[in-house]
C-alpha positions in Angstrom: 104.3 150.9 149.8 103.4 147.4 148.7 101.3 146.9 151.8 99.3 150.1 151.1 98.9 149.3 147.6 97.2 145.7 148.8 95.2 147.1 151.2 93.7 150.1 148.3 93.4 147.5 145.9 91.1 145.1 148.4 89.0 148.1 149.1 88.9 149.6 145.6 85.2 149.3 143.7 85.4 147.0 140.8 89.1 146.8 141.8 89.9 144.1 138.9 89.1 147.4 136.4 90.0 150.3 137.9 93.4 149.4 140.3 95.6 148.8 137.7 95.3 152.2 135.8 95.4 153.2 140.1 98.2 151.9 140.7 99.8 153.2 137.7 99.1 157.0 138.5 100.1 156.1 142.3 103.3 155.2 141.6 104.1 157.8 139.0 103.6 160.1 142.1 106.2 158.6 144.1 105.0 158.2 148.2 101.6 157.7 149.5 101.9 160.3 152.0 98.2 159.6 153.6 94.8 158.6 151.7 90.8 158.1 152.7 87.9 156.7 151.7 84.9 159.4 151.1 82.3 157.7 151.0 81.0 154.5 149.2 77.6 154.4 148.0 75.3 157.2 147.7 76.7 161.1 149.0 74.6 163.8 150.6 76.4 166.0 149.1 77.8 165.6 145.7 75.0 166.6 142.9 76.4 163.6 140.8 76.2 160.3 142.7 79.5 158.2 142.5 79.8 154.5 144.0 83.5 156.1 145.7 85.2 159.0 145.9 88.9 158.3 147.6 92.1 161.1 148.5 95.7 160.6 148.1 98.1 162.7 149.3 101.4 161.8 147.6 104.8 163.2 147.8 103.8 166.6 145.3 100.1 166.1 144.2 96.9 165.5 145.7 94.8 163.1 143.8 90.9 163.0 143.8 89.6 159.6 142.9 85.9 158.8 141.0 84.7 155.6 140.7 81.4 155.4 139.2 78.5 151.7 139.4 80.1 150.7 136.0 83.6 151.3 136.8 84.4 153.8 135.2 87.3 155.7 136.6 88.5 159.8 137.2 91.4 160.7 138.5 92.0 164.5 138.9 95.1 165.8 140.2 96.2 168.8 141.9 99.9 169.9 142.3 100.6 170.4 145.6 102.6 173.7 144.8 99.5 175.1 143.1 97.7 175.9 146.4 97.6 179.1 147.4 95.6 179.1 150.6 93.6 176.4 152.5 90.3 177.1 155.0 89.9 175.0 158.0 86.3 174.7 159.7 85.8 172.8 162.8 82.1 171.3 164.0 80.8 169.6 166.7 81.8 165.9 166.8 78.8 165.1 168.3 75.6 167.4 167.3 73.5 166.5 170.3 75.9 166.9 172.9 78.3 170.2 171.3 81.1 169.2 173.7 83.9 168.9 170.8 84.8 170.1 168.0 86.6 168.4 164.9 87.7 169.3 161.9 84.6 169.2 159.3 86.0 170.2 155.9 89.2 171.8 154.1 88.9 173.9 151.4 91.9 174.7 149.5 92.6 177.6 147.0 94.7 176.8 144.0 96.7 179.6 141.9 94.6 178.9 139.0 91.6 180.8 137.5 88.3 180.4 136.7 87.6 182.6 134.0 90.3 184.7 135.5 87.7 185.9 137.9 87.1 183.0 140.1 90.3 180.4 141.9 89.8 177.0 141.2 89.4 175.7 144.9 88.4 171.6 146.3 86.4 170.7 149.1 87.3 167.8 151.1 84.8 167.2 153.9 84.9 164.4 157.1 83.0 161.5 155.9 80.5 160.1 157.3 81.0 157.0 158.8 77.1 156.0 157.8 78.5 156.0 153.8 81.4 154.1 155.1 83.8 157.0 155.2 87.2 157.1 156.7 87.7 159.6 159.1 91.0 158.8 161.0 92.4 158.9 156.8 90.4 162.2 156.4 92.1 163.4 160.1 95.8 162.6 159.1 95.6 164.1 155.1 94.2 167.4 156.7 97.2 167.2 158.9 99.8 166.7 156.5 98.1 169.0 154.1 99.4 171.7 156.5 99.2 175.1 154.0 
């Protein structure tokens, strides 16, 4: 886990602010199952612009990392025994060509409400390897994240 830990910390933003208090709610979670990059820089599609948005996958909890161009830090976490259901969609790997298809986004359903009418649910989408996304991270997560 040490390695992993280095290798988050070298690519965290402002990583001499915000790996530390990382670090702290990685380990309380026990094994870094898989992670990934979202994007760095500006995102198409979040309406509030972050300078990263990162995914763990620990042992019980899926984490949901904000960084914002201060360093200011959010770390939301979802227990993984919360989720209810999960939505696969699959698009074309290549847009021109339509000759595969890969998995574009995973949406998962938790058992909590929203105003008891509406389940809490997160998005994770493939990144975009133009904002400097992971997508081989995004590929195994979506894996394990078998629901």
């Amino acid at each position: 886990m040490e390695e992993q830990l280095k290798l988050i910390e070298s690519q965290l933003y402002k990583s001499e602010l915000t790996f530390p208090w990382l670090k702290e709610r990685l380990l309380a979670y026990g094994e870094i199952r898989a992670w990934y990059r979202f994007y760095r820089e500006a995102n198409q599609w979040a309406k509030k612009f972050f300078k990263e948005e990162y995914f763990f996958l620990m042992s019980d909890v899926l984490l949901w990392v904000k960084i914002a161009d201060d360093g200011q830090l959010g770390i939301h976490t979802y227990p993984l025994v919360e989720i209810a259901k999960s939505f696969r969609s699959y698009g074309f790997a290549d847009k021109k060509t339509k000759d595969a298809l890969v998995i574009s986004e995973l949406t998962l359903s938790f058992t909590a409400m929203k105003d008891k009418l509406l389940r809490d649910e997160l998005l994770l989408k493939r990144p975009n390897p133009e904002e400097n996304g992971d997508d081989k991270g995004f590929e195994k997560l979506v894996h394990l994240l078998d629901i």
